[in-house]
One Martini backbone bead per residue (centre of mass of N, CA, C, O) as a GRO file, in nm:
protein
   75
    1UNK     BB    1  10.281  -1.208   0.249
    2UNK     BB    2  10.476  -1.410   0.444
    3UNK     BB    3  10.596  -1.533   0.710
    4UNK     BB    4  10.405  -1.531   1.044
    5UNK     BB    5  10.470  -1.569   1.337
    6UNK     BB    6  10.314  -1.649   1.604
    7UNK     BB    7  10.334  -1.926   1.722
    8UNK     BB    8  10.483  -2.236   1.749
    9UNK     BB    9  10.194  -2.358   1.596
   10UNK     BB   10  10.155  -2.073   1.433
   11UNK     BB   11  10.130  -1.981   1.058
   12UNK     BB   12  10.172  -1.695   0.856
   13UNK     BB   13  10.221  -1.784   0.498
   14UNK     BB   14   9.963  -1.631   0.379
   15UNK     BB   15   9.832  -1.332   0.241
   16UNK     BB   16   9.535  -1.185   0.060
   17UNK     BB   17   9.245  -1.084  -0.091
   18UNK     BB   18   9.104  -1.414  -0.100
   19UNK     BB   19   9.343  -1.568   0.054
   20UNK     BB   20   9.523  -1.832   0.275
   21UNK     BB   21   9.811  -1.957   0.473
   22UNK     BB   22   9.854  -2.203   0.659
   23UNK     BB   23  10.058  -2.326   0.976
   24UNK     BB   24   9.938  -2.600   1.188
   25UNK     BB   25   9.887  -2.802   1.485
   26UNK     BB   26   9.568  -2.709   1.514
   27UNK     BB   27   9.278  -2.698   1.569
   28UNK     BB   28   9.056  -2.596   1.292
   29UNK     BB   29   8.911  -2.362   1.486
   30UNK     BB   30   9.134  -2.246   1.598
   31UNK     BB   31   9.317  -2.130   1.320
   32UNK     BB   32   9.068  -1.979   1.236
   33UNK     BB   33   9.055  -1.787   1.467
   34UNK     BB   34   9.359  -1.699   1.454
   35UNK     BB   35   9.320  -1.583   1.151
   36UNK     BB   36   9.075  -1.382   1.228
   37UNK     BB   37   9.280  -1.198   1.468
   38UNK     BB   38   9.563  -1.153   1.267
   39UNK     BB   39   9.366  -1.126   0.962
   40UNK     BB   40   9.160  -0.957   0.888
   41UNK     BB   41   8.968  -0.880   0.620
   42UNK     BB   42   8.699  -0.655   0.627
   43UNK     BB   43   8.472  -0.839   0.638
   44UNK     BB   44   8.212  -1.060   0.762
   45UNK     BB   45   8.291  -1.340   0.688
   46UNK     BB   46   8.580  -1.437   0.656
   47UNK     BB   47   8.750  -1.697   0.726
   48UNK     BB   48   8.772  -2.014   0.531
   49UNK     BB   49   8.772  -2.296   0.459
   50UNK     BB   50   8.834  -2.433   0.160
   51UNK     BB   51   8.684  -2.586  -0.085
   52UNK     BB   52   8.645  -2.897  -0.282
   53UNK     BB   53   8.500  -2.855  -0.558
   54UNK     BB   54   8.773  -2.888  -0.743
   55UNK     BB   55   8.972  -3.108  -0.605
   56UNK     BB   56   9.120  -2.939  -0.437
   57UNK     BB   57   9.338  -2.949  -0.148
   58UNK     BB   58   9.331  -2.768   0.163
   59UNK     BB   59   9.545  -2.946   0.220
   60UNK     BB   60   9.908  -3.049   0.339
   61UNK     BB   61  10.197  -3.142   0.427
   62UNK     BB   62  10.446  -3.028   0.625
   63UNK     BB   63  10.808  -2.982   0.501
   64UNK     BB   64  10.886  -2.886   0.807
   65UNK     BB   65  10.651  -3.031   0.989
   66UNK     BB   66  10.534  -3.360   1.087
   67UNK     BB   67  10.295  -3.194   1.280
   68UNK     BB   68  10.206  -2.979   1.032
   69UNK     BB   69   9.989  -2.807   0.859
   70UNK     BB   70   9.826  -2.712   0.569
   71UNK     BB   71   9.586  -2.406   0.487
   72UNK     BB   72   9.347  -2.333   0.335
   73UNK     BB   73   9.160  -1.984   0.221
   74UNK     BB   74   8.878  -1.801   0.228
   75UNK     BB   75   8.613  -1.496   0.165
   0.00000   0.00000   0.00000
């Protein structure tokens, strides 16, 4: 999937089998709503902001709006 405006503040920039990322300016509660209610997963789990147990960072700052970060997910 490509990127996907929901709508002014929030962006599905991908999703996949098992992540998504979105770009979004809103409260991170907010946009994990918005994203399992607009490409829900198919299992029971849903979508969550993905761990740093890797030390890879879940988020960073959007390259084309200095308003919104980019946040990955998995399921």
């Amino acid at each position: 999937m490509t990127k996907q405006k929901v709508d002014g503040d929030f962006y599905i920039l991908n999703v996949g089998l098992i992540g998504a990322v979105i770009c979004t300016s809103l409260p991170i509660e907010e946009a994990t709503s918005r994203l399992n209610s607009q490409s829900p997963t198919g299992i029971s789990s849903g979508w969550r902001l993905s761990d740093e147990e890797d030390e890879s960072p879940n988020h960073a700052p959007c390259p084309d709006n200095a308003n919104n970060t980019h946040y990955a997910f998995n399921c």
